[in-house]
C-alpha positions as CSV (number, residue, x, y, z in Angstrom):
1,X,143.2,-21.2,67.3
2,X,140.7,-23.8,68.2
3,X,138.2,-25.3,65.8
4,X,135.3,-24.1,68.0
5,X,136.5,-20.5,67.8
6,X,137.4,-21.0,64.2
7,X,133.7,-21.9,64.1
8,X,132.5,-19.4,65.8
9,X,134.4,-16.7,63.7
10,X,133.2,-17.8,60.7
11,X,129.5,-18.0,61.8
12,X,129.6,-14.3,62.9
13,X,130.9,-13.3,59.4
14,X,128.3,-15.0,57.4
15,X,125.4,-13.9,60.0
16,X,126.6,-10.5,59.9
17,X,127.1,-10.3,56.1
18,X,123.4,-12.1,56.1
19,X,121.8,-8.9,58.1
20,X,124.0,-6.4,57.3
21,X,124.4,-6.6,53.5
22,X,122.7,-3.5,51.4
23,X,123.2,-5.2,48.3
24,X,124.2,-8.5,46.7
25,X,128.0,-9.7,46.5
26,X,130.3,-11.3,44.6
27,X,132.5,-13.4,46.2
28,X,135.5,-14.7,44.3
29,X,137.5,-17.3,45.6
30,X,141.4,-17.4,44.0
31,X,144.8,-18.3,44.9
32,X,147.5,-16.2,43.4
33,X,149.7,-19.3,42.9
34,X,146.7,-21.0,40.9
35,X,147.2,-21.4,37.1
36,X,144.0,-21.1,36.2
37,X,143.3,-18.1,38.3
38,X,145.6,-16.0,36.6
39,X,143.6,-16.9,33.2
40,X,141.0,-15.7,35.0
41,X,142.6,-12.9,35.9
42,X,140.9,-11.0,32.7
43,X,137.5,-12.5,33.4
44,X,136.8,-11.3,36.3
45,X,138.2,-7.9,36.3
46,X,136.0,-7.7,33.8
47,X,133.2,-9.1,34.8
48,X,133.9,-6.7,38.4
49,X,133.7,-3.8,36.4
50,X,130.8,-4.7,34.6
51,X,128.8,-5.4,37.9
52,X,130.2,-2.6,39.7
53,X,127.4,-0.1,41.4
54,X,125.1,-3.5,41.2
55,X,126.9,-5.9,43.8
56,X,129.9,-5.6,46.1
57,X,132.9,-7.2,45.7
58,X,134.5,-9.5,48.0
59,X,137.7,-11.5,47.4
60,X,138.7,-14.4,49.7
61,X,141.9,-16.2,49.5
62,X,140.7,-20.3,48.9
63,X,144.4,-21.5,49.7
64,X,145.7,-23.9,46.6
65,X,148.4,-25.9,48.6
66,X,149.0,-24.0,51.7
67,X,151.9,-25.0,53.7
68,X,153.3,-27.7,51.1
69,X,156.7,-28.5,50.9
70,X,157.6,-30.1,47.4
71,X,159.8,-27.5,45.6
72,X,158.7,-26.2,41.9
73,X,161.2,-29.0,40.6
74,X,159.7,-32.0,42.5
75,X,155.9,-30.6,40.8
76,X,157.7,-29.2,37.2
77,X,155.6,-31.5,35.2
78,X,152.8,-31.6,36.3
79,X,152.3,-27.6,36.6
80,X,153.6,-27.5,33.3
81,X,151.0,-29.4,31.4
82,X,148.5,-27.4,33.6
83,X,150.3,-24.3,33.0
84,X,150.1,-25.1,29.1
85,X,146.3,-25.9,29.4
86,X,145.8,-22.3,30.6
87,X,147.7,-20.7,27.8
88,X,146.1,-22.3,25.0
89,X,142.6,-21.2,26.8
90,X,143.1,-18.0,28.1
91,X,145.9,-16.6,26.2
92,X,147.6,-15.9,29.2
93,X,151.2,-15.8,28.8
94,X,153.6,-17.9,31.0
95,X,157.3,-17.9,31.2
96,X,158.0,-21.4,32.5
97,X,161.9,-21.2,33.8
98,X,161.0,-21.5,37.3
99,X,159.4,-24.7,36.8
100,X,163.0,-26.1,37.2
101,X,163.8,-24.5,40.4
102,X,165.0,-27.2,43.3
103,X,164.9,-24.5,46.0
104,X,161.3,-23.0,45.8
105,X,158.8,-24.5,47.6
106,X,155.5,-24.3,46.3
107,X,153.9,-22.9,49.3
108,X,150.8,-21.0,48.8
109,X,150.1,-19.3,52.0
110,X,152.6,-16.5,51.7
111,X,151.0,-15.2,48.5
112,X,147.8,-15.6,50.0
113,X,148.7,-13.6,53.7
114,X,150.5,-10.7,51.9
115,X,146.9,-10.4,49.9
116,X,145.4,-10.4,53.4
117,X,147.5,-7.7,54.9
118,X,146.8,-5.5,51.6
119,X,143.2,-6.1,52.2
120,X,143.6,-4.5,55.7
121,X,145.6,-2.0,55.2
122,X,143.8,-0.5,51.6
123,X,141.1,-2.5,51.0
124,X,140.6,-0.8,47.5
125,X,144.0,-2.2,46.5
126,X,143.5,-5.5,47.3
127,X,142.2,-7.0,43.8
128,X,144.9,-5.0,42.0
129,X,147.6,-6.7,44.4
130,X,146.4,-9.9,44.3
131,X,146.8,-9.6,40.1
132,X,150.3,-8.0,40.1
133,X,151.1,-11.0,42.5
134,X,150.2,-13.3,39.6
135,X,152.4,-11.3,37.6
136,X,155.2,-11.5,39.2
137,X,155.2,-15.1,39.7
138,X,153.6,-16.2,36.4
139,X,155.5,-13.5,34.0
140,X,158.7,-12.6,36.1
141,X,158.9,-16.0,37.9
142,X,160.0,-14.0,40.9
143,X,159.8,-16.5,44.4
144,X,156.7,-16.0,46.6
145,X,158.1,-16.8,49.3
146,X,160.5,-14.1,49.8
147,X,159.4,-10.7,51.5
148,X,160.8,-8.5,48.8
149,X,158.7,-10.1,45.8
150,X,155.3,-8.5,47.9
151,X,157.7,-5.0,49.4
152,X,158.4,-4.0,45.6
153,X,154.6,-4.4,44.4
154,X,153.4,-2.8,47.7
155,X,155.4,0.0,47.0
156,X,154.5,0.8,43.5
157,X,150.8,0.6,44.4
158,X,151.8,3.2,47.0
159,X,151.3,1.5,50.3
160,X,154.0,1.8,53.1
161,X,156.3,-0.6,52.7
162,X,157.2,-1.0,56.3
163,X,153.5,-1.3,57.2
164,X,153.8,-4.5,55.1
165,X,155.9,-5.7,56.3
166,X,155.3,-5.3,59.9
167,X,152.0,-7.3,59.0
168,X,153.4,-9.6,56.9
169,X,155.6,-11.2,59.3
170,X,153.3,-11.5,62.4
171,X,151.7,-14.2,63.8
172,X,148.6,-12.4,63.8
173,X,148.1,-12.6,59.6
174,X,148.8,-16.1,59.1
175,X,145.8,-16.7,61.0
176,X,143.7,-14.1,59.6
177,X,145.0,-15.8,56.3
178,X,143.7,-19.5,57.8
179,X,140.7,-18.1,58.3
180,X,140.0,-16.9,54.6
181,X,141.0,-20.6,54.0
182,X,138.9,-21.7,56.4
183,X,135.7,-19.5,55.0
184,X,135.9,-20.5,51.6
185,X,135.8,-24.4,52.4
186,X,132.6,-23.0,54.3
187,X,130.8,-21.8,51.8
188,X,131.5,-24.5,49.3
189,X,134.9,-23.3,47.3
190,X,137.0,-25.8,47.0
191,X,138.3,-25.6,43.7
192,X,139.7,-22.6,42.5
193,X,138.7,-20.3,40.7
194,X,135.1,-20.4,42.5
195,X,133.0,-17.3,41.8
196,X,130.1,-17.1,44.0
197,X,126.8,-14.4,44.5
198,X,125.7,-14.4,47.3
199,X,122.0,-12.8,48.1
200,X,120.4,-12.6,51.6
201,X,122.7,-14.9,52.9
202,X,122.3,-17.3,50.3
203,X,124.7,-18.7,48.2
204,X,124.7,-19.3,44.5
205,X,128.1,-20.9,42.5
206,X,128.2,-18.6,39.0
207,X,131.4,-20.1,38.2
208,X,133.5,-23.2,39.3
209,X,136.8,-23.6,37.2
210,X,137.7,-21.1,34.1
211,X,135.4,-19.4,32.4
212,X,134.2,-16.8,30.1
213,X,133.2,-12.9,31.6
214,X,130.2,-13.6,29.5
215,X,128.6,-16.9,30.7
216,X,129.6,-15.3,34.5
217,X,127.9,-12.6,33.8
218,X,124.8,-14.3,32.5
219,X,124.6,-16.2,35.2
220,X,124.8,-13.6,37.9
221,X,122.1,-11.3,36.1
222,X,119.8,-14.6,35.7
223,X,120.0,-14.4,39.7
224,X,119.8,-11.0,39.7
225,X,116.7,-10.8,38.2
226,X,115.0,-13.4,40.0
């Protein structure tokens, strides 16, 4: 897809969310592969849940490292102090085994698409798969980039698994999942986690890097309230 139409597709989304929006939303920005996403993860189920009736809820896939090619071996070090960092601030608990794997590639985008197809297929199950992803890799090290890691969590949160798959493997998701990418950089996420409101088409950052339900929260109702 061409950068004009990738343009294009991304200036329709915003204008329409722009005219179309009832209410404000909060748009978090995440990769399922990124450490401090998943000590996140609390925070912002929490602060969903505390906002919920009062904004919608939009999750977009930022893309971490996308398409890399160094395995979990080649980057073992240098996740693990970063892993480590998360721990001590979130509590989060990691098992770290797979840091020595010389086989998985630390590609982000197939984590990221099978989020996208759960999005179109039950929207409402999206944020649950997108944590339970994070699970799996961060607690049960499974690999990310095989298609059974995403069959096995799609099936316990009761989707089709040969839906799934069907979507998982076409062409046509790992450009929908480009496009999520491509959005985020758009509206100014380029770090993960990035938690934005956004309020007649304007754009407000409430969170850039790890932090507390509270001060996100504060933050948001400070706009709120404006």
């Amino acid at each position: 897809m061409s950068s004009f139409y990738n343009s294009v597709f991304i200036f329709l989304i915003l204008s329409f969310n722009a005219m179309g929006q009832e209410k404000p939303k909060l748009i978090y920005v995440g990769d399922p592969m990124c450490s401090w996403c998943y000590g996140f993860a609390e925070e912002i189920t929490a602060v969903k849940e505390a906002l919920e009736g009062q904004v919608d809820f939009q999750l977009v896939m930022g893309g971490l490292r996308p398409y890399n090619t160094q395995t979990m071996s080649d980057l073992g070090e240098f996740l693990k102090h970063h892993w480590e960092d998360v721990n001590k601030r979130s509590k989060q608990p990691f098992i770290y085994d797979i840091l020595e794997d010389t086989s998985f590639v630390y590609d982000t985008e197939p984590p990221c698409r099978a989020v996208v197809v759960v999005r179109n297929i039950d929207s409402n199950k999206e944020f649950e798969f997108f944590k339970a992803v994070q699970k799996a890799f961060y607690l049960e090290n499974k690999n990310t980039n095989e298609l059974e890691t995403y069959l096995q969590i799609a099936e316990n949160l009761g989707m089709s698994k040969s839906a799934f798959k069907k979507h998982f493997l076409s062409e046509e998701y790992k450009v929908k999942v480009a496009q999520d990418f491509q959005l985020a950089r758009s509206i100014g996420a380029n770090s993960f986690p990035t938690v934005l409101l956004e309020i007649n088409g304007q754009y407000e950052v409430v969170a850039s890097g790890y932090s507390t339900a509270e001060k996100v929260l504060a933050r948001v109702n400070k706009y709120l309230q404006e």
